[in-house]
Biopython code that builds the backbone (N, CA, C, O; Angstrom):
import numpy as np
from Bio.PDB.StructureBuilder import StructureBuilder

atoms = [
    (1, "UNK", "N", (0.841, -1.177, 0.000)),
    (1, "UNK", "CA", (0.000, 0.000, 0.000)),
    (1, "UNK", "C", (0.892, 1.248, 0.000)),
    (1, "UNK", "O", (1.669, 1.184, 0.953)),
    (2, "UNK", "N", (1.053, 2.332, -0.711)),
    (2, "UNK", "CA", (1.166, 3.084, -1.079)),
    (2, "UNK", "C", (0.992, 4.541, -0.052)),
    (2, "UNK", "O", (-0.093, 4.925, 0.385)),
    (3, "UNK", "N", (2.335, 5.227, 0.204)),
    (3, "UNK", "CA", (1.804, 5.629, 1.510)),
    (3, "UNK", "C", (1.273, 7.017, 0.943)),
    (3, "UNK", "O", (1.256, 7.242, -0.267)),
    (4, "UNK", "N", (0.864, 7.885, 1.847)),
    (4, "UNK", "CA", (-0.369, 8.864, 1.250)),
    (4, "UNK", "C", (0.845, 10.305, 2.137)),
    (4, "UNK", "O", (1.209, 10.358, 3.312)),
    (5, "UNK", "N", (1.183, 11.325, 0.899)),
    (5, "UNK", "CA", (2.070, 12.284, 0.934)),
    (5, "UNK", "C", (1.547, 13.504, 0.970)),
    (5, "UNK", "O", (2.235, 14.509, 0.791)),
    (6, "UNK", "N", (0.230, 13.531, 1.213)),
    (6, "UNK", "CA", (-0.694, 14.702, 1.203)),
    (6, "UNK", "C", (-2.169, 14.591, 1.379)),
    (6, "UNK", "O", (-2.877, 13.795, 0.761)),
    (7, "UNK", "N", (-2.548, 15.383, 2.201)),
    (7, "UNK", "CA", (-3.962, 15.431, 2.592)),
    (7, "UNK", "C", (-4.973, 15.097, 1.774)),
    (7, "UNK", "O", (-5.742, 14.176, 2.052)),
    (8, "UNK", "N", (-5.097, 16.026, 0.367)),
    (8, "UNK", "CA", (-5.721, 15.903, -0.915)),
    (8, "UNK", "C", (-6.061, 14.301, -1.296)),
    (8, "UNK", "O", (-7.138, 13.883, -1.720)),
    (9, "UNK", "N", (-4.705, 13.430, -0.996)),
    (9, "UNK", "CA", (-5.083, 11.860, -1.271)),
    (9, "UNK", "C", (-5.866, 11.057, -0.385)),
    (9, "UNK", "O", (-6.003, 9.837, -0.470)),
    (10, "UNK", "N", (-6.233, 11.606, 0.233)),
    (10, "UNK", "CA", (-6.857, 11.138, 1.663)),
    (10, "UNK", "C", (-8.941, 10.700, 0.879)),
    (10, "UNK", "O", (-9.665, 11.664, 0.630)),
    (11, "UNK", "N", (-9.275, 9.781, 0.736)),
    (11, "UNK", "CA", (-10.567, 9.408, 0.375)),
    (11, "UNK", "C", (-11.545, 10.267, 1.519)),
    (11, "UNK", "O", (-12.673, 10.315, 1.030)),
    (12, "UNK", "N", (-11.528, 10.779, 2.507)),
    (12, "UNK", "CA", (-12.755, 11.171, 2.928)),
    (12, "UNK", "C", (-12.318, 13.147, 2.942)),
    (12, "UNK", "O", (-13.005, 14.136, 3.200)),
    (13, "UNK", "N", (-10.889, 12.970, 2.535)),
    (13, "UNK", "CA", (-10.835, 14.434, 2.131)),
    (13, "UNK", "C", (-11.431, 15.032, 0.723)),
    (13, "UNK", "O", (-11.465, 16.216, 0.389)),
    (14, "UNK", "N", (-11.807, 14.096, 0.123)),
    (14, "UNK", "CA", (-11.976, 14.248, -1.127)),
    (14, "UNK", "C", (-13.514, 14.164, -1.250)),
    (14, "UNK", "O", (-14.289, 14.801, -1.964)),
    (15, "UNK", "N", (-13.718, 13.219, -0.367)),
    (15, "UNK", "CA", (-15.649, 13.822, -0.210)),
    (15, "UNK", "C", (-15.994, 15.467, 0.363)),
    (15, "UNK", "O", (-16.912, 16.208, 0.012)),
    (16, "UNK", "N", (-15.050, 15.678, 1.225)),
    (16, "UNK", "CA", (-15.525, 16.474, 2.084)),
    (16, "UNK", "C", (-15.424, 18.088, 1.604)),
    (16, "UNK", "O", (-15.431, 18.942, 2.491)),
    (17, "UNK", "N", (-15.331, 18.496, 0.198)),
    (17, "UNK", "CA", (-15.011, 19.923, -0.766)),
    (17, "UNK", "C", (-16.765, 19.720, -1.030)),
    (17, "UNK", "O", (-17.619, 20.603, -0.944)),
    (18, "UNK", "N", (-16.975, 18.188, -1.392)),
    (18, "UNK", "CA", (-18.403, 18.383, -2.197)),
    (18, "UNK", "C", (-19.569, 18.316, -1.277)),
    (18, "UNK", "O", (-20.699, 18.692, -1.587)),
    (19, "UNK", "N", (-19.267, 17.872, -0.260)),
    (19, "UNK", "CA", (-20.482, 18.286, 1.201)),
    (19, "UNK", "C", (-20.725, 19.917, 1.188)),
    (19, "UNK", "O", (-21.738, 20.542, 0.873)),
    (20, "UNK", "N", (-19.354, 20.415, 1.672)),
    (20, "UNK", "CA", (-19.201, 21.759, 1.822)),
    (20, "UNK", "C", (-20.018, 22.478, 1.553)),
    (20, "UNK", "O", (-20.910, 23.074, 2.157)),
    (21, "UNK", "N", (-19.309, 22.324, -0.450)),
    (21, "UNK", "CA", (-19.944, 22.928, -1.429)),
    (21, "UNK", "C", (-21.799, 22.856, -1.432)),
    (21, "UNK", "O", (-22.393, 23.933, -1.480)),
    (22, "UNK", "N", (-22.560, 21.627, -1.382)),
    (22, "UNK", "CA", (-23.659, 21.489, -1.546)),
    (22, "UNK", "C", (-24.190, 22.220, 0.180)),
    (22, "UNK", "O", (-24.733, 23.275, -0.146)),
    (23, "UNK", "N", (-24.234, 22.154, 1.190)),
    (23, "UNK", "CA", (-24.458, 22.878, 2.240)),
    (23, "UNK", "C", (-24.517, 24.716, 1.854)),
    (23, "UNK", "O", (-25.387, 25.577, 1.982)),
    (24, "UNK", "N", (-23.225, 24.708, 1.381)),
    (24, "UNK", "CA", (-23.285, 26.132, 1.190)),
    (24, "UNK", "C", (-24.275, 26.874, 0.251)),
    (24, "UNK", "O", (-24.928, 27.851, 0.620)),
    (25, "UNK", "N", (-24.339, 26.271, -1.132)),
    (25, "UNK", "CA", (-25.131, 25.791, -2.346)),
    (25, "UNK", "C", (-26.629, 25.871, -1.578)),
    (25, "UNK", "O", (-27.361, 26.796, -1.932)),
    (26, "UNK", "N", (-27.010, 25.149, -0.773)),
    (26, "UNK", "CA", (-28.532, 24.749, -0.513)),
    (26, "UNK", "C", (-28.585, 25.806, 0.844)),
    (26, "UNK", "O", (-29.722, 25.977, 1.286)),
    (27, "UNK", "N", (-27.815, 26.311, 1.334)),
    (27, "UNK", "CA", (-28.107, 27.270, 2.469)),
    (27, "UNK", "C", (-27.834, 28.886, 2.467)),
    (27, "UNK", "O", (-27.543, 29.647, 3.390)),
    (28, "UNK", "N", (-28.136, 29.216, 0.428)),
    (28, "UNK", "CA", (-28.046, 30.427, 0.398)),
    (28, "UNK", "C", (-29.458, 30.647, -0.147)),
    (28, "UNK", "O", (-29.967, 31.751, 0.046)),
    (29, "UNK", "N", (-29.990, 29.918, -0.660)),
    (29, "UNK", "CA", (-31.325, 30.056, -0.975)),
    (29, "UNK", "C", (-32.784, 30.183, -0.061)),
    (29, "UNK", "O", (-32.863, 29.793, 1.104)),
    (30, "UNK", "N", (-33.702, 30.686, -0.680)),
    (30, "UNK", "CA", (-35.047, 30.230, -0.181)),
    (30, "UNK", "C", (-35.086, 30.466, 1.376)),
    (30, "UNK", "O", (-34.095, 31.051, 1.813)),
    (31, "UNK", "N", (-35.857, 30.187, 2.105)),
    (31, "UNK", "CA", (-36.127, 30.473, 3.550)),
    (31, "UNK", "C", (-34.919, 29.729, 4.296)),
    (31, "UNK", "O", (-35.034, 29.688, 5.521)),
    (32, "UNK", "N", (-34.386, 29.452, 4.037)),
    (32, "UNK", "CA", (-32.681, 28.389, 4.598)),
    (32, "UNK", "C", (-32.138, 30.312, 5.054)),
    (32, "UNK", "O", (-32.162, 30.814, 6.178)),
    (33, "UNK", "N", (-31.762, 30.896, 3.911)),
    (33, "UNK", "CA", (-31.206, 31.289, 3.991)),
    (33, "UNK", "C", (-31.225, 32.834, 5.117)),
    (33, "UNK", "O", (-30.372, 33.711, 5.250)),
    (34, "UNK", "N", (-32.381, 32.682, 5.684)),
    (34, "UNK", "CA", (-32.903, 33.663, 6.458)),
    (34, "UNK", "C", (-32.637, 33.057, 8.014)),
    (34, "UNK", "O", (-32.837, 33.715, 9.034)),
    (35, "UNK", "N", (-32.121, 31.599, 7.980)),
    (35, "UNK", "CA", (-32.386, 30.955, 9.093)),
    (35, "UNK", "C", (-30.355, 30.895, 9.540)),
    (35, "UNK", "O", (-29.587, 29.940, 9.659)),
    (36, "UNK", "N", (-30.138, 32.497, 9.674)),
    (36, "UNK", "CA", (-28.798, 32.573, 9.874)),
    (36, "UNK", "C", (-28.262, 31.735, 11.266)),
    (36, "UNK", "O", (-28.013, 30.712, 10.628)),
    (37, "UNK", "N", (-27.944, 31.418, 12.461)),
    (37, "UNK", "CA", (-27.859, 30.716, 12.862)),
    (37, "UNK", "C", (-27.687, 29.313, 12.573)),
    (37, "UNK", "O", (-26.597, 28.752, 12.693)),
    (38, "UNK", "N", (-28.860, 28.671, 12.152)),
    (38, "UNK", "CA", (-28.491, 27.321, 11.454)),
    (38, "UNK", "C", (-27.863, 27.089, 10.631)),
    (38, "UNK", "O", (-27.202, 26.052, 10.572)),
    (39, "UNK", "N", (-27.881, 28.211, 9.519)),
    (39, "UNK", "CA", (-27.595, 28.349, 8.424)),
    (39, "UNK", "C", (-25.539, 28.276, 8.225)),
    (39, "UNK", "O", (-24.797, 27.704, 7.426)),
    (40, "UNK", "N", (-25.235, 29.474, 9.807)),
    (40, "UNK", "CA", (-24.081, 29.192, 9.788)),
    (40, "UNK", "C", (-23.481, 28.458, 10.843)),
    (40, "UNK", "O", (-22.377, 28.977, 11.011)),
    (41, "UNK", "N", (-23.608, 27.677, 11.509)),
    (41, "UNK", "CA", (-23.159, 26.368, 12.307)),
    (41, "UNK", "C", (-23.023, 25.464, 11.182)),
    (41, "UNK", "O", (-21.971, 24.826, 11.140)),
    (42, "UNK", "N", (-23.716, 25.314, 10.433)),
    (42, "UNK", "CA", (-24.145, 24.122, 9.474)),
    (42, "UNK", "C", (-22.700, 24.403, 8.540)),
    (42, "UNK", "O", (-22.057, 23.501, 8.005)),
    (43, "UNK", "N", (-22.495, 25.281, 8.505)),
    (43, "UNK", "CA", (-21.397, 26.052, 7.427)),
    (43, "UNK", "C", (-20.146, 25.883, 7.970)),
    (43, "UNK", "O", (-19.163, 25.462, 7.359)),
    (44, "UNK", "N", (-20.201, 26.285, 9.363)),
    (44, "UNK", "CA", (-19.245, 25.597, 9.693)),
    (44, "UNK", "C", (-18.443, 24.539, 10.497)),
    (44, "UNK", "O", (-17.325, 24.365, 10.983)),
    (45, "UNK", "N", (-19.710, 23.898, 10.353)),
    (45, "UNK", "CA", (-19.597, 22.197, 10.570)),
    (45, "UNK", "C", (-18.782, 21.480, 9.206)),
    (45, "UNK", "O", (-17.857, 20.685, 9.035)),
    (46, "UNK", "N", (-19.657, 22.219, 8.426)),
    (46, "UNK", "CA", (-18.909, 21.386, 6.958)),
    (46, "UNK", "C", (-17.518, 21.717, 7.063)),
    (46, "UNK", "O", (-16.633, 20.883, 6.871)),
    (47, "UNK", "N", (-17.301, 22.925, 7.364)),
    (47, "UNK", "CA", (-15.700, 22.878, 7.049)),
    (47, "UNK", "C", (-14.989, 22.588, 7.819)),
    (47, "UNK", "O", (-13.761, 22.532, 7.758)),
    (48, "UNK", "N", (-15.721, 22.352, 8.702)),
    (48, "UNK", "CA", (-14.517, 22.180, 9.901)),
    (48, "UNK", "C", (-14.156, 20.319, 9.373)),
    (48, "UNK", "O", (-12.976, 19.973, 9.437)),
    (49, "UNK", "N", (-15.084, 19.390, 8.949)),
    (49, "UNK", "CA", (-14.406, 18.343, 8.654)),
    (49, "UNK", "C", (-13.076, 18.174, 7.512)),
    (49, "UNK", "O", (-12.037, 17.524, 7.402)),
    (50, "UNK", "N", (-13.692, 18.995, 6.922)),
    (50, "UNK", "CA", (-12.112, 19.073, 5.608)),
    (50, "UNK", "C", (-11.202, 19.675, 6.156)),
    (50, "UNK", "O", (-10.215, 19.287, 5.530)),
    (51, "UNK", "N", (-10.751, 20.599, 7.159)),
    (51, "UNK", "CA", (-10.187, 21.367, 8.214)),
    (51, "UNK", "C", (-9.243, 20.369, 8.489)),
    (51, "UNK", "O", (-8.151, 20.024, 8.039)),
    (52, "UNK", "N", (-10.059, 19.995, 9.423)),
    (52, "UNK", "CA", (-9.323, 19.100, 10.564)),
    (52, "UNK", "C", (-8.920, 18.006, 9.610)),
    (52, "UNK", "O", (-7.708, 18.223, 9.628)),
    (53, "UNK", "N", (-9.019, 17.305, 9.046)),
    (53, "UNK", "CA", (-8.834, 15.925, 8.150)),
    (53, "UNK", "C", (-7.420, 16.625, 7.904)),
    (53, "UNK", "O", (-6.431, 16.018, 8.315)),
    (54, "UNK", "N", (-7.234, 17.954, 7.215)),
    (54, "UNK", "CA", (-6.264, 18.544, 6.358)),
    (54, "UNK", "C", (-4.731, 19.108, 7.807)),
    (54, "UNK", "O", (-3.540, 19.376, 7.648)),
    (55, "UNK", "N", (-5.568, 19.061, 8.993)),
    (55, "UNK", "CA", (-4.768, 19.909, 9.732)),
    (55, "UNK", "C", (-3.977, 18.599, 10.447)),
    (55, "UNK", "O", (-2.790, 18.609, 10.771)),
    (56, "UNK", "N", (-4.830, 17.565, 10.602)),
    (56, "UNK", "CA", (-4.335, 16.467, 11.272)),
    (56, "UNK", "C", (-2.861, 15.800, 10.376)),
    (56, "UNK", "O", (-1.732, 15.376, 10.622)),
    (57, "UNK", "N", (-3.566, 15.996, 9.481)),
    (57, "UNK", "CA", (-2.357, 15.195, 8.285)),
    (57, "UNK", "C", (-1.190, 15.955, 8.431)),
    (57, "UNK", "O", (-0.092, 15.421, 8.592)),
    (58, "UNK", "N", (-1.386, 17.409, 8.377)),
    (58, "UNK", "CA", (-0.361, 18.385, 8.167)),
    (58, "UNK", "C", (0.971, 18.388, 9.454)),
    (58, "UNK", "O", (2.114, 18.769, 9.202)),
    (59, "UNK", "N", (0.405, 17.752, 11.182)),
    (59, "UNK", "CA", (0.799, 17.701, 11.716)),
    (59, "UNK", "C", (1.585, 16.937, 11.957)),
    (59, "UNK", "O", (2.261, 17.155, 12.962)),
    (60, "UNK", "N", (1.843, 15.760, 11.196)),
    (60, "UNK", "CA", (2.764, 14.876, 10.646)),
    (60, "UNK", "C", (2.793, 13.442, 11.827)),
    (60, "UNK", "O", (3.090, 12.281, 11.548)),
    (61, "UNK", "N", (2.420, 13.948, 13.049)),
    (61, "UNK", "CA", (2.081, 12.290, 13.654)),
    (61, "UNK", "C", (0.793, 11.296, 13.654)),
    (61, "UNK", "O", (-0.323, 11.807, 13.737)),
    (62, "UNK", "N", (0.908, 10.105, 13.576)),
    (62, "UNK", "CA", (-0.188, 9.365, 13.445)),
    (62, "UNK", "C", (-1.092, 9.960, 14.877)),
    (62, "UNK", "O", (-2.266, 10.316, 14.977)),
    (63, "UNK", "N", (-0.164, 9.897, 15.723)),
    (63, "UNK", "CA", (-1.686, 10.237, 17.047)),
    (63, "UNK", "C", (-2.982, 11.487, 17.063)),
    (63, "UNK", "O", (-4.168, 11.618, 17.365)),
    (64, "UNK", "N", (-1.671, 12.355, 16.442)),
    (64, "UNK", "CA", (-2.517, 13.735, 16.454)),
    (64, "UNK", "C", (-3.414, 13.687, 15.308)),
    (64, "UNK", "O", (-4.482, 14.292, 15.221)),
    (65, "UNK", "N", (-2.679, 12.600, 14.072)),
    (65, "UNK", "CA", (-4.065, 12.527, 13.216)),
    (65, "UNK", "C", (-5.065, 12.154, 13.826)),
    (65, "UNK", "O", (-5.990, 12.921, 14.093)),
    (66, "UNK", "N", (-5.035, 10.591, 14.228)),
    (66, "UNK", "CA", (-6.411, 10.358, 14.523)),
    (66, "UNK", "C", (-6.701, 11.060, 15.503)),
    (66, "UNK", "O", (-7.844, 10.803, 15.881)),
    (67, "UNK", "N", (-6.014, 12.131, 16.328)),
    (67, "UNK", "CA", (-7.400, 13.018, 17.240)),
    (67, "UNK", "C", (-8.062, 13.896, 16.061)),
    (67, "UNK", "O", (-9.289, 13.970, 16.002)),
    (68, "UNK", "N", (-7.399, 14.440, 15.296)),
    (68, "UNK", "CA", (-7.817, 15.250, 14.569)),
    (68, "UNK", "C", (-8.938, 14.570, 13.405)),
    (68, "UNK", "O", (-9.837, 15.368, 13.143)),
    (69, "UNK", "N", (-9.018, 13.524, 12.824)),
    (69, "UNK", "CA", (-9.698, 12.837, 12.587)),
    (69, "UNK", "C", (-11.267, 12.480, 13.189)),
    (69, "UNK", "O", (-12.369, 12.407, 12.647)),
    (70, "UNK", "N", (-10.790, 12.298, 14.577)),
    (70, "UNK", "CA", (-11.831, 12.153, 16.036)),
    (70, "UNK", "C", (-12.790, 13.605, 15.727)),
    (70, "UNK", "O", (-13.997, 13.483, 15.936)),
    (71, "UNK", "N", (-12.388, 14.685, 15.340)),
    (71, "UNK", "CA", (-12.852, 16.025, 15.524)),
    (71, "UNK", "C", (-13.114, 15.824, 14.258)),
    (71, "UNK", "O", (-14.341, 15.872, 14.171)),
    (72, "UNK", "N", (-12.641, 15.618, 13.183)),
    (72, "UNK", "CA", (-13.927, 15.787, 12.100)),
    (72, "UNK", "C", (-14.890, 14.958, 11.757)),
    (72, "UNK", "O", (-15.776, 15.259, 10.957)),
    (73, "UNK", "N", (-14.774, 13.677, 12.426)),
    (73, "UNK", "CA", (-16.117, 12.381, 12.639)),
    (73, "UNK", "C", (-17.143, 13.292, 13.607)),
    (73, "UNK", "O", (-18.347, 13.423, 13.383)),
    (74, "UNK", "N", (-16.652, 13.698, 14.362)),
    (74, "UNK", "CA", (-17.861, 14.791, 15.857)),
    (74, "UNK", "C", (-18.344, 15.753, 14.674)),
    (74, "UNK", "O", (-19.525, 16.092, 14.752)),
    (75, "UNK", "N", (-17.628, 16.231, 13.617)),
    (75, "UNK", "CA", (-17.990, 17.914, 12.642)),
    (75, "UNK", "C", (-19.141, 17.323, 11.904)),
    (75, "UNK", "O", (-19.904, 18.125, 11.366)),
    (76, "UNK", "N", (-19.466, 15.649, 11.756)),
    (76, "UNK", "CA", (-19.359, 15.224, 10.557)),
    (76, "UNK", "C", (-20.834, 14.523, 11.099)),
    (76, "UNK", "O", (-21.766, 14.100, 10.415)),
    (77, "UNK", "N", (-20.681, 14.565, 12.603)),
    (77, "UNK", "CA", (-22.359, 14.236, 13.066)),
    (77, "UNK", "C", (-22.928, 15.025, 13.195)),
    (77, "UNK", "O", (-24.125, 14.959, 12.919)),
    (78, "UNK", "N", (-22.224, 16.443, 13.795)),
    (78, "UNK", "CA", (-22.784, 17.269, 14.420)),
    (78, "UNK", "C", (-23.434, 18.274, 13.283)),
    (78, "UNK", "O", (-24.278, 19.090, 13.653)),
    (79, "UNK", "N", (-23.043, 18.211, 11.920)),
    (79, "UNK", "CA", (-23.978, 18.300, 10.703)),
    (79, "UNK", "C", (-24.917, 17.829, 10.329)),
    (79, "UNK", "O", (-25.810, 18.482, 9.787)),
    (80, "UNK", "N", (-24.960, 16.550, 10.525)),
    (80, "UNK", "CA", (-26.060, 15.174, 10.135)),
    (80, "UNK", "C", (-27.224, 15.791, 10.852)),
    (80, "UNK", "O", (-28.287, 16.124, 10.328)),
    (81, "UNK", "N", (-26.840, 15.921, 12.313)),
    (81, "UNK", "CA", (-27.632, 16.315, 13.632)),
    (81, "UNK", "C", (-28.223, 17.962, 13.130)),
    (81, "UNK", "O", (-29.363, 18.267, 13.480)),
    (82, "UNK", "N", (-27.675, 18.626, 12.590)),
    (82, "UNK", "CA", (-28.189, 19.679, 11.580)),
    (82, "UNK", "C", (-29.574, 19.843, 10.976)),
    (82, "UNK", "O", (-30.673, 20.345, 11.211)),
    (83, "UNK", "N", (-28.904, 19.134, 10.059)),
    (83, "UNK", "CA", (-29.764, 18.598, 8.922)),
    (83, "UNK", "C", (-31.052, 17.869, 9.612)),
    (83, "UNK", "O", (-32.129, 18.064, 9.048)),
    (84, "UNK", "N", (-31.047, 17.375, 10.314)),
    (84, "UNK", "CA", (-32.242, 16.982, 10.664)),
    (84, "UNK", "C", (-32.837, 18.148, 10.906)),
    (84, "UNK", "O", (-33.781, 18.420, 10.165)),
    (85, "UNK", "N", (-32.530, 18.968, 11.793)),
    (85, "UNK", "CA", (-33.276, 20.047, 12.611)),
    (85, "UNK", "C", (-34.078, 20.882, 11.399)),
    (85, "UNK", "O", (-35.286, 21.099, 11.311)),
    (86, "UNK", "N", (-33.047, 21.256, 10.540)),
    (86, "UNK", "CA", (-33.946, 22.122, 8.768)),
    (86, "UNK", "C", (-34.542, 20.916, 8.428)),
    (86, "UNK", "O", (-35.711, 21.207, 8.176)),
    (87, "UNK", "N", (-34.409, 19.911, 8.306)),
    (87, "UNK", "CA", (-35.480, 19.088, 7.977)),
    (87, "UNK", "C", (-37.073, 19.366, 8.382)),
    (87, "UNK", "O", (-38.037, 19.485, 7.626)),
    (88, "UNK", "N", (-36.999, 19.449, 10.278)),
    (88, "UNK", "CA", (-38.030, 19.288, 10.760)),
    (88, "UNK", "C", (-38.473, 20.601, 10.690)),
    (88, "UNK", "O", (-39.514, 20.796, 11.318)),
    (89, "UNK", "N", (-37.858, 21.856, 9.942)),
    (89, "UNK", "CA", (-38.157, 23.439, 9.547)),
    (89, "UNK", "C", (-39.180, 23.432, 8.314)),
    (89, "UNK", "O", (-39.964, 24.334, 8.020)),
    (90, "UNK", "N", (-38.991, 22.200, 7.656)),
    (90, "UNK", "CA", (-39.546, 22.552, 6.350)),
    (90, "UNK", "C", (-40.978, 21.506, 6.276)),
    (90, "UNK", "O", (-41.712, 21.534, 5.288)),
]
sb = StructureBuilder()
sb.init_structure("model")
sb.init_model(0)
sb.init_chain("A")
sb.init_seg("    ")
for serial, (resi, resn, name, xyz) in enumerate(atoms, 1):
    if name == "N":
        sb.init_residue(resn, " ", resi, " ")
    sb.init_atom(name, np.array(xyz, "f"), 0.0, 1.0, " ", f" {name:<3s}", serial, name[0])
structure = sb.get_structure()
């Protein structure tokens, strides 16, 4: 296996531009977008997982990755946990 020399190669870093993007995308519109509060936790929940994924790597030890990792799995519910709430808005 092939060792990984940058964040960018990282498979859940590479999901995590197009979450972002669609959050941001769907929370400038329509009555979302009046619902500032939710609107920006939610915003920056998303980024904080590509964040941390990117900051953990950058720090160059395995431990501090996976804490940093640990913190964008918590970014990565604590969106999900979001999304429900505008769910139950609409």
């Amino acid at each position: 296996m092939a060792k990984v020399k940058k964040f960018e190669e990282i498979q859940s870093w590479k999901k995590a531009p197009s979450v972002t993007k669609k959050v941001y995308e769907v929370s400038r519109s329509g009555d979302f977008a009046k619902e500032f509060g939710l609107r920006d936790q939610m915003r920056r929940a998303a980024v904080s997982i590509l964040s941390n994924i990117a900051e953990g790597f950058e720090r160059g030890g395995d431990k501090e990755f996976l804490q940093f990792l640990a913190v964008a799995k918590g970014s990565a519910g604590e969106l999900r946990a979001q999304l429900y709430v505008a769910l139950d808005q609409s």
